[in-house]
C-alpha positions as a Markdown table, in Angstrom:
| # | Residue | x | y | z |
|---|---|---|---|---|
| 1 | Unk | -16.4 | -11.8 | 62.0 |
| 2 | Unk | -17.1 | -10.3 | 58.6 |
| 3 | Unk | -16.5 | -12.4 | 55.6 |
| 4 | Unk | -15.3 | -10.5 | 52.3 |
| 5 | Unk | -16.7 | -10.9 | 48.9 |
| 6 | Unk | -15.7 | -9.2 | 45.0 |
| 7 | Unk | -17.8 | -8.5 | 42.7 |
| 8 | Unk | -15.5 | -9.7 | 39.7 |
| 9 | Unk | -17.9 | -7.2 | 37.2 |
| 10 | Unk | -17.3 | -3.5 | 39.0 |
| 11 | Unk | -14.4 | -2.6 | 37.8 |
| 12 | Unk | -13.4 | -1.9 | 41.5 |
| 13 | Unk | -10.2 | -2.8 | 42.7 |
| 14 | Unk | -10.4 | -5.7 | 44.9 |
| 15 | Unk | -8.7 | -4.1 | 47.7 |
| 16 | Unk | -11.0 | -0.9 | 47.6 |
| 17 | Unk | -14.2 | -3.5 | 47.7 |
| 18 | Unk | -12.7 | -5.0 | 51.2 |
| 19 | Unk | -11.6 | -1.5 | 52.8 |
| 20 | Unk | -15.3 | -0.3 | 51.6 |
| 21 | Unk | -17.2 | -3.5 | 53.4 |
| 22 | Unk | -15.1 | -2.6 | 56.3 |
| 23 | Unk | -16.5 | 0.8 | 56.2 |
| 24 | Unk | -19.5 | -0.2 | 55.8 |
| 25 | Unk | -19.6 | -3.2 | 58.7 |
| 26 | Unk | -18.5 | -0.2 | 61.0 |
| 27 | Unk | -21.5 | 2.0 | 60.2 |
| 28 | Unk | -24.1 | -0.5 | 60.1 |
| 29 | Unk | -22.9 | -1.6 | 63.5 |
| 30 | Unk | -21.8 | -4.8 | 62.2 |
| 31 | Unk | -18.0 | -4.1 | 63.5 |
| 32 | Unk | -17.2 | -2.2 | 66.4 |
| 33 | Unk | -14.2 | -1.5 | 68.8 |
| 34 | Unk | -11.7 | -4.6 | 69.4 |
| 35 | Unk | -13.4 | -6.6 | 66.9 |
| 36 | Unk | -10.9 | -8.4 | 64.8 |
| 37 | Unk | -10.6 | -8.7 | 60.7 |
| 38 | Unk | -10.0 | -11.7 | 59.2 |
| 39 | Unk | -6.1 | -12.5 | 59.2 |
| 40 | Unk | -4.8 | -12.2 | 55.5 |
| 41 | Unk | -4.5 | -15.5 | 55.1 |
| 42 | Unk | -7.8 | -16.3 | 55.7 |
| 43 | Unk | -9.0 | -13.9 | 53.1 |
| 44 | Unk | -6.5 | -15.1 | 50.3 |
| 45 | Unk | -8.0 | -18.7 | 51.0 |
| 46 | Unk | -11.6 | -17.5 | 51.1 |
| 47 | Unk | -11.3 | -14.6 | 48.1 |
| 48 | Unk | -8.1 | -16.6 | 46.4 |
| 49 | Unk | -6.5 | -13.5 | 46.2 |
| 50 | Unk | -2.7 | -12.0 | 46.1 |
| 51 | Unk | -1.9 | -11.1 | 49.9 |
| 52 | Unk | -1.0 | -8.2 | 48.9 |
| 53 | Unk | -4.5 | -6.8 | 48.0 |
| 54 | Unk | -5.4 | -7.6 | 51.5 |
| 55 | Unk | -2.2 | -5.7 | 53.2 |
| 56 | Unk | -3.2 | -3.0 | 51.0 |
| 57 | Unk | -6.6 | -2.8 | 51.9 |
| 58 | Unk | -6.0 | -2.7 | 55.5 |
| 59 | Unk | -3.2 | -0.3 | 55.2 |
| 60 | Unk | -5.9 | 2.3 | 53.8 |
| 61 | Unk | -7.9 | 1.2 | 56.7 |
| 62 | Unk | -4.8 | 1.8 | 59.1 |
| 63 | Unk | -3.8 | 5.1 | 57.1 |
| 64 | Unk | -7.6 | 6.5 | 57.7 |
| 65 | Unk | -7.6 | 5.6 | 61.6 |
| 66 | Unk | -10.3 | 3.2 | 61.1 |
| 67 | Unk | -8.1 | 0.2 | 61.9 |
| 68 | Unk | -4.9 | -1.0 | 64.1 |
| 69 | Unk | -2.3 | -4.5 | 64.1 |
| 70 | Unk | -0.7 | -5.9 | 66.8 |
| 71 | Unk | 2.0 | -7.9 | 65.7 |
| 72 | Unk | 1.5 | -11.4 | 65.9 |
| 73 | Unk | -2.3 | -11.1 | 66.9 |
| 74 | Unk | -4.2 | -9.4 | 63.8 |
| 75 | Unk | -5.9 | -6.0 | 62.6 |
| 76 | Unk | -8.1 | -5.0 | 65.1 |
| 77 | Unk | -10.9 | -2.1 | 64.9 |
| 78 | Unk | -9.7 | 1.1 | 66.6 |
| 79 | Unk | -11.6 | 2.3 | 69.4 |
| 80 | Unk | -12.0 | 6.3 | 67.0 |
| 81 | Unk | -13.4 | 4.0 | 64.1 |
| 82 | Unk | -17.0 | 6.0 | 63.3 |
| 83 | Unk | -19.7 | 5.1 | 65.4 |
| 84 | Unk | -22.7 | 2.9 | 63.8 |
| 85 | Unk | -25.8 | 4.9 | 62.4 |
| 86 | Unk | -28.8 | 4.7 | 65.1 |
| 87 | Unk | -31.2 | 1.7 | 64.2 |
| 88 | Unk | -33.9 | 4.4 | 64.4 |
| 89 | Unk | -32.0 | 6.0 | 61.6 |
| 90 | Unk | -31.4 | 3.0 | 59.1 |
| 91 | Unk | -34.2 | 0.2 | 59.8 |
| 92 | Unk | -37.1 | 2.4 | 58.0 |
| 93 | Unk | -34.4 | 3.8 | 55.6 |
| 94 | Unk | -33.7 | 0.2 | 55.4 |
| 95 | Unk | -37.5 | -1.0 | 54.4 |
| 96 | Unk | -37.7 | 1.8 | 52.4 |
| 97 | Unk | -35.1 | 0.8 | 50.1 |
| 98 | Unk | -36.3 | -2.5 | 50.1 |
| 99 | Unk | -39.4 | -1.9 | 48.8 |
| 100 | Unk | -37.6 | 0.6 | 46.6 |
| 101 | Unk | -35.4 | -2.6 | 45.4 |
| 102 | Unk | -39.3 | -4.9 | 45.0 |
| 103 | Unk | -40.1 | -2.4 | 42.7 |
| 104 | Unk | -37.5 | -1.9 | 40.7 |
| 105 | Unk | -37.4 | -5.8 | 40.3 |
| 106 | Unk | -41.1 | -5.7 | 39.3 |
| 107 | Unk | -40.1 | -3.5 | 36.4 |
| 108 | Unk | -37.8 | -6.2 | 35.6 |
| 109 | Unk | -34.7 | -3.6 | 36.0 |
| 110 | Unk | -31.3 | -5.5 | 35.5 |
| 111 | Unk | -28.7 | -4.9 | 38.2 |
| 112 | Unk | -27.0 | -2.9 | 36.2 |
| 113 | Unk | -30.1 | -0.5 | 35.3 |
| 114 | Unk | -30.6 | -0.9 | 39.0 |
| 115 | Unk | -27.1 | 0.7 | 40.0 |
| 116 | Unk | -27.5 | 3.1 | 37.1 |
| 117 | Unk | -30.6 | 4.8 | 38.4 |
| 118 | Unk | -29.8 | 4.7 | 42.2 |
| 119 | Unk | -25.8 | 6.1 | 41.4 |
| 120 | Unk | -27.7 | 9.2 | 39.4 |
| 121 | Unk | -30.3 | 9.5 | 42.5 |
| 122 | Unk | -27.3 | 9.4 | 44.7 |
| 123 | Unk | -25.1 | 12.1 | 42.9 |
| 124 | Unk | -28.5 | 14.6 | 42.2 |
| 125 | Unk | -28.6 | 14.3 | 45.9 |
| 126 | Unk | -25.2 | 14.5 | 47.2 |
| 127 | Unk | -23.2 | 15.5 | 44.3 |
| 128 | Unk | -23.6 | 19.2 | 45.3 |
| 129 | Unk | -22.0 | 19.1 | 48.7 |
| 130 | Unk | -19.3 | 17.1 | 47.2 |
| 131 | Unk | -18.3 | 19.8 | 44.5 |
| 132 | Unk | -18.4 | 22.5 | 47.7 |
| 133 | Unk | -16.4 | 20.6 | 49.9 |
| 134 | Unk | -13.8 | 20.2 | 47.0 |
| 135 | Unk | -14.0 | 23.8 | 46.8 |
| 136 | Unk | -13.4 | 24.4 | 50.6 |
């Protein structure tokens, strides 16, 4: 089962931070069909949260088809969730970026520097097909 945690310092809203490591879990393989989310109440006494963070997270989750409750049982994963990238895909993307990550922490690069420099890599790469799909 996938266990939930905030970073306090993003400036994310909490809620957006658990329906994002729900996204995530599903396309890492970490999640898949059936699997069941924590209930609410487990995550408000693991995260100390307001319920209502949680029942807004997995509403977004609901809304985008990724998740589905059953009264009385829990939110489950929906069988048209997004299928997990191919481990031939992600484990040497996934080495890659952690000897990225060695290096950066050789330069003694603060997280902060760190999340700087791979956001900017990220949007030089993908910002592009971002601003023409806005446009479509």
């Amino acid at each position: 089962m996938i266990e939930f945690h905030l970073d306090t310092r993003s400036g994310v809203a909490p809620y957006l931070q658990i329906a994002q490591q729900v996204r995530q879990a599903l396309r890492m393989g970490l999640l898949k069909a059936d699997d069941q989310l924590p209930t609410v109440r487990q995550v408000v006494g693991r995260l100390a949260i307001n319920p209502n963070t949680v029942l807004k997270a997995y509403r977004e989750l609901e809304h985008e088809g990724f998740v589905h409750s059953r009264p009385g049982a829990g939110t489950f994963v929906s069988d048209g969730a997004p299928a997990p990238l191919a481990r031939s895909v992600h484990a040497p993307l996934r080495r890659a970026l952690d000897r990225w990550f060695a290096h950066a922490h050789a330069a003694r690069l603060d997280r902060e520097s760190v999340i700087a420099l791979f956001t900017l890599a990220l949007q030089d790469a993908y910002g592009s097909e971002e601003t023409h799909a806005r446009r479509s």
